[in-house]
C-alpha positions in Angstrom: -3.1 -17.5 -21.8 -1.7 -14.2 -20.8 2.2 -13.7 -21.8 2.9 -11.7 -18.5 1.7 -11.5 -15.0 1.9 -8.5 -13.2 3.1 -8.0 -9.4 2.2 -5.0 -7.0 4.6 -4.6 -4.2 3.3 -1.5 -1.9 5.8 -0.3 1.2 4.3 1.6 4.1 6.7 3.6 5.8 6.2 6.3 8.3 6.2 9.6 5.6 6.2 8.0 2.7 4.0 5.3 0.7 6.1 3.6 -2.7 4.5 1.6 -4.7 5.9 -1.1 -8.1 4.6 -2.6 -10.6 6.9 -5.5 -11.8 6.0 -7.5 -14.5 7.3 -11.2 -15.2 8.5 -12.4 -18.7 8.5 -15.7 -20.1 11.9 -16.5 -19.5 10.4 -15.9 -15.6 12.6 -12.5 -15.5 11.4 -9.6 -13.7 11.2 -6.2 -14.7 10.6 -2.9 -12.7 7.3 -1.2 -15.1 6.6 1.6 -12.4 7.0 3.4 -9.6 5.7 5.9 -7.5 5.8 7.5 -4.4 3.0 9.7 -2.2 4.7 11.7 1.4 2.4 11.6 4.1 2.6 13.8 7.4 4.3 12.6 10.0 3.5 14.9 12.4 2.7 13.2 16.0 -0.1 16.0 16.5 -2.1 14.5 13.1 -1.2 11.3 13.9 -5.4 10.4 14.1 -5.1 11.0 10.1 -2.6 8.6 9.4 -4.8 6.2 8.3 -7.0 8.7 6.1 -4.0 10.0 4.6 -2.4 6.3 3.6 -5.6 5.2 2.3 -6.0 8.2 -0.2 -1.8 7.7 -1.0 -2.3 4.7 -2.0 -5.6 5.0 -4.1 -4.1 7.8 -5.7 -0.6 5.6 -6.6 -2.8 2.9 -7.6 -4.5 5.1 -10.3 -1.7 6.9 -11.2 0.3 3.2 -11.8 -2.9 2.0 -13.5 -3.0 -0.9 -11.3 -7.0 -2.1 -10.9 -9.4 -0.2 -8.9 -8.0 2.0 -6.4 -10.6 1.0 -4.2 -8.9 -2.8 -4.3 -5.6 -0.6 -2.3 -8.1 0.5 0.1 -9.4 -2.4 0.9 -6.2 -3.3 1.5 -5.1 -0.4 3.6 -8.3 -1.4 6.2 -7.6 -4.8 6.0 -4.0 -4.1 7.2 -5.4 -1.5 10.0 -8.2 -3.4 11.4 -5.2 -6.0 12.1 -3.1 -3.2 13.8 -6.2 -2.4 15.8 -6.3 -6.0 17.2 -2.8 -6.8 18.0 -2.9 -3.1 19.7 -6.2 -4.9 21.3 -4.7 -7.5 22.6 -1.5 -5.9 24.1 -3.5 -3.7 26.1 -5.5 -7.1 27.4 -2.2 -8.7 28.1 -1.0 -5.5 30.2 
C-alpha cells in the first residue's frame, strides 16, 4: 500500500492558470509539494484562443509539476469546455 496519496488542485482564472500538488501523510496531514503558475492573454480580441492557450498552460504545469501525462490535463481542459459550450447552448435556447 502506498504511504501517500497525491492531490492535484488546478484554478482557472481569467489570465492566469495555478496549479498544486498536495500530498497527504499518514497522520492524514496535508502538505503543499508544488506549485506553479502559467499567464494567459486576456485580451478580448484573442479571446477565440482562450481555450488553446489554457490547454497548453496546463499541459505544460502538469509536466513541469511531474503530475501524470499532460495529456490527462487536457483532457480535462475539453471536458470542462465542451460543458461551457452546452450550458452557453442552452441559454441561447432558453432566450
Amino acid at each position: 500500500m502506498a504511504d501517500n496519496q497525491t492531490t492535484v488542485a488546478i484554478n482557472i482564472g481569467s489570465q492566469r492558470i495555478g496549479m498544486a500538488v498536495f500530498e497527504t501523510g499518514k497522520n492524514g496531514s496535508l502538505a503543499l509539494k508544488a506549485y506553479g503558475s502559467e499567464t494567459i492573454v486576456a485580451d478580448p480580441a484573442l479571446e477565440a484562443s482562450k481555450v488553446s492557450q489554457s490547454r497548453i498552460a496546463i499541459a505544460d504545469l502538469a509536466k513541469q509539476l511531474k503530475v501524470g501525462k499532460p495529456r490527462l490535463a487536457t483532457r480535462f481542459l475539453d471536458k470542462l469546455r465542451s460543458l461551457a459550450l452546452s450550458s452557453c447552448r442552452q441559454s441561447s435556447k432558453i432566450m
